[in-house]
C-alpha positions in Angstrom: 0.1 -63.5 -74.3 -0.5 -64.9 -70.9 -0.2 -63.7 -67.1 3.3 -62.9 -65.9 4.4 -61.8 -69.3 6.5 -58.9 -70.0 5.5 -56.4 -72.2 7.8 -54.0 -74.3 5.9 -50.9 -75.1 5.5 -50.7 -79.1 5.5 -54.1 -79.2 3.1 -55.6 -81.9 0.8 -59.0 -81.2 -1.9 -60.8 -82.1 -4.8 -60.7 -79.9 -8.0 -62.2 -79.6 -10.8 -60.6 -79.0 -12.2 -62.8 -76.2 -8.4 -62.1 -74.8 -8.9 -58.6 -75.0 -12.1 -58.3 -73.4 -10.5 -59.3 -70.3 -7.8 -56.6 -70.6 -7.4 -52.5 -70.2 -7.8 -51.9 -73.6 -6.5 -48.5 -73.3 -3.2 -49.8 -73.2 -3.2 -51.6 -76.6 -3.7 -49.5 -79.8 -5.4 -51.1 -82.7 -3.2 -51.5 -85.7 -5.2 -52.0 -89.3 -3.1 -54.2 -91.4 -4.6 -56.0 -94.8 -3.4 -59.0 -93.8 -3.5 -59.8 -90.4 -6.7 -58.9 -87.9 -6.2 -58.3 -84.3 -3.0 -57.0 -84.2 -2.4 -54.2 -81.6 0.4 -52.6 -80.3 1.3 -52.0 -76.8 1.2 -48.2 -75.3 3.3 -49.0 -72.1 5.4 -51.6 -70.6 5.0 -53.6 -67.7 4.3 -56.9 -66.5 1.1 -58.0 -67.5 -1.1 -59.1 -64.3 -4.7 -59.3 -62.8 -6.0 -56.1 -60.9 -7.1 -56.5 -57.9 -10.4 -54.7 -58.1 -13.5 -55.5 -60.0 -14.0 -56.3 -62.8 -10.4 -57.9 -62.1 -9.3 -57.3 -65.9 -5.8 -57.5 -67.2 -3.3 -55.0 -66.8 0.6 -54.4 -68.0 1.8 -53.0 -64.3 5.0 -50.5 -64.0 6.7 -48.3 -61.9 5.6 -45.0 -64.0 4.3 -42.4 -62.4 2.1 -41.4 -66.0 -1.4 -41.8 -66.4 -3.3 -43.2 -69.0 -7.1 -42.5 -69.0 -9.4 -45.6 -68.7 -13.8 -44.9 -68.7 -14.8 -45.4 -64.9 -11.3 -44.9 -63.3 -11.2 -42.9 -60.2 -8.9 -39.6 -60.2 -7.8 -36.6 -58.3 -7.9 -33.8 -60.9 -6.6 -30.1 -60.1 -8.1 -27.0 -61.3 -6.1 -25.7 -64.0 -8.2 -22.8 -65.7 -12.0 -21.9 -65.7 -13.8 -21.4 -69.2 -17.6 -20.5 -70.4 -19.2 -23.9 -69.1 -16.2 -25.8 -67.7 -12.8 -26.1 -65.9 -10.2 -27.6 -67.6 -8.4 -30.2 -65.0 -4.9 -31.7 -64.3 -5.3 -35.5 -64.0 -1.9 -36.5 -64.3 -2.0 -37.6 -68.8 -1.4 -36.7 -71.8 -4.4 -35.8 -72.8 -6.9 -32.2 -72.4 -9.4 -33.0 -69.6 -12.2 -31.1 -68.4 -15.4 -31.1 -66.3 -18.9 -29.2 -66.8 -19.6 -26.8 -64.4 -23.1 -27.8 -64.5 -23.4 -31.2 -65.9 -21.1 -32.6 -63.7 -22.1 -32.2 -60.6 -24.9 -33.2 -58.2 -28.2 -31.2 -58.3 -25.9 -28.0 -59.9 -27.8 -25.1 -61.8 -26.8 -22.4 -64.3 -27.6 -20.2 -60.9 -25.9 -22.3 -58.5 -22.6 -24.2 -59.4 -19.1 -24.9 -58.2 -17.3 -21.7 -58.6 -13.5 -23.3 -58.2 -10.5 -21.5 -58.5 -7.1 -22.8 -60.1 -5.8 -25.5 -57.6 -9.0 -27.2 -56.0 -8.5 -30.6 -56.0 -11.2 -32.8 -57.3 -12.0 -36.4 -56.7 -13.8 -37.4 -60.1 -14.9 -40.1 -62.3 -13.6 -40.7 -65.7 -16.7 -40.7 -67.9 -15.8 -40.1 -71.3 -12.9 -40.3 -73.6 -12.6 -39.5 -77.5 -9.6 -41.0 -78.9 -9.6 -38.6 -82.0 -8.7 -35.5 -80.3 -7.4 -37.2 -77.5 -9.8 -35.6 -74.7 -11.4 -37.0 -71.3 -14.2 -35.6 -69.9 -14.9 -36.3 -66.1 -17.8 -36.0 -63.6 -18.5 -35.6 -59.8 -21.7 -37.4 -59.8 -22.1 -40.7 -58.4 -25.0 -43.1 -58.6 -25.2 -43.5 -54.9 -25.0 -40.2 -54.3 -28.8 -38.2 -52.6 -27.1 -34.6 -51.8 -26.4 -31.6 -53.0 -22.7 -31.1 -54.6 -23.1 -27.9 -52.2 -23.1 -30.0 -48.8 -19.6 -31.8 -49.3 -21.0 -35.0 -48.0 -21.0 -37.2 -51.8 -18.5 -39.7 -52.4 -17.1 -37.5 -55.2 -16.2 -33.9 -55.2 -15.0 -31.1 -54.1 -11.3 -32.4 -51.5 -11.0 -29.6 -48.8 -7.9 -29.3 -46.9 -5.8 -32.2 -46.7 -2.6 -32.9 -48.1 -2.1 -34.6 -51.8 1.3 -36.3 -52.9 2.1 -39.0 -55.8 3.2 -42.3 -55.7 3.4 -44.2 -59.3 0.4 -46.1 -60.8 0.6 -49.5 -59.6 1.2 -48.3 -55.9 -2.0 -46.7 -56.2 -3.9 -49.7 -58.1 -2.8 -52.1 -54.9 -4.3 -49.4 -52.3 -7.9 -49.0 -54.2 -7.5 -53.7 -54.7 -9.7 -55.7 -52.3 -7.3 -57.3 -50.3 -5.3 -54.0 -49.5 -4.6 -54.2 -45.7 -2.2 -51.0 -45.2 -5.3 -49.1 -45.2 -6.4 -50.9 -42.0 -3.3 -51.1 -40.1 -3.0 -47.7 -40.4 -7.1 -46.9 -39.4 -6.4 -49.1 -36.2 -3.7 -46.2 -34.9 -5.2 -43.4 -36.7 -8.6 -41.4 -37.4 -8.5 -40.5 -41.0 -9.9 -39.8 -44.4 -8.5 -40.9 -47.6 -9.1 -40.6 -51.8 -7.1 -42.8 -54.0 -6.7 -41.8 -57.9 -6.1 -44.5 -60.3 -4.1 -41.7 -61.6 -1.5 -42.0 -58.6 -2.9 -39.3 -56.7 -3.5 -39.5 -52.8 -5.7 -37.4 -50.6 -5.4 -38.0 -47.2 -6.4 -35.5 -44.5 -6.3 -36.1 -40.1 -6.2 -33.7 -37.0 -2.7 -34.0 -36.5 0.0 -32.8 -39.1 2.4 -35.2 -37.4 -0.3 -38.3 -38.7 -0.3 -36.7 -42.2 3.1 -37.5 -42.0 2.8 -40.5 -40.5 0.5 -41.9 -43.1 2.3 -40.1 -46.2 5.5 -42.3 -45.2 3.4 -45.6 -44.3 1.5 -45.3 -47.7 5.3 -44.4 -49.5 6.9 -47.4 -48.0 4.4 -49.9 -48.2 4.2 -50.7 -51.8 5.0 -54.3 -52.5 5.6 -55.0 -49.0 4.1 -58.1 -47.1 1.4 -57.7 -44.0 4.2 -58.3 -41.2 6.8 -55.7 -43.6 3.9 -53.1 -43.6 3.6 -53.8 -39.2 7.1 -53.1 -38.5 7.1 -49.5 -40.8 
């Protein structure tokens, strides 16, 4: 299996695990078989090529607009419900995810924590995953981070106003890569703020209503288009 390739999803193949190593994993499914070792089959199809974002592992790129959980991946989660110590959260996958009300957030207390309600949008970090009762656990805290989850200043966290759409999972993968430039062109015209999901979520919030929509059909239209196509949008 090499760059370029295109893979079928439920397709079975050998691979090594220095080859592996260098790819999502999540998208391959271990298969135990007597005979043969290091056979997997494929969870998605796509074309399998480099991300362009650290650690710059390999990845079967589509078109879909599903999810599939991967242990540091950025996401936009929604608010579905609140239970005892948690919320259980939308993040676009087949799969029951949910973040601690206390755990998960910076400097939070049993006496002060995020009260949500159903809808608040959350920028998060996928921290754990358990494959047996296929369940993913996220957080708001952030290494960097010094403040308070209170003062809405940390990288992750609470998204206030603003306006959220979709676009499918390898749109979103080129907008969080290194050598992105739409994000610029667009900053050059335009005062904004903006929170990319690996989940193929977008946040993007401005003065203007009229930029919102201006940068909602930029960031729609720009997907697999060249530096001079993305000028003339």
């Amino acid at each position: 299996m090499e760059e370029d390739d295109v893979i079928i999803s439920g397709t079975h193949m050998t691979i090594e695990k220095d080859k592996l190593e260098k790819m999502n994993e999540n998208n391959f499914e271990k298969i135990y078989d007597n005979e043969y070792e290091n056979i997997y089959r494929s969870k998605c199809s796509g074309i399998l090529l480099k991300t362009p974002y650290y650690p710059y592992k390999y990845d079967i790129m589509n078109t879909s607009y599903k999810y599939i959980p991967k242990v540091g991946d950025l996401v936009i989660g929604i608010v579905k419900s609140k239970k005892l110590d948690y919320y259980q959260m939308d993040i676009n996958c087949n799969c029951e995810c949910i973040i601690h009300k206390i755990d998960s957030f910076k400097y939070a207390t049993k006496s002060s924590f995020p009260n949500l309600l159903n809808g608040t949008l959350l920028y998060m970090v996928v921290e754990k995953m358990n494959l047996e009762n296929n369940s993913v656990v996220t957080s708001c805290i952030n290494s960097s981070d010094v403040k308070s989850w209170i003062n809405y200043e940390n990288y992750l966290g609470e998204l206030v106003d603003g306006f959220v759409f979709s676009v499918n999972i390898a749109s979103a993968k080129s907008l969080i890569g290194d050598r992105c430039y739409i994000l610029d062109l667009i900053g050059q015209d335009i005062k904004y703020e903006i929170a990319v999901g690996h989940n193929g979520r977008i946040w993007i919030k401005a003065n203007d209503p009229l930029e919102i929509n201006l940068i909602h059909s930029a960031l729609k239209h720009s997907f697999g288009k060249t530096r001079a196509q993305c000028l003339s949008l």
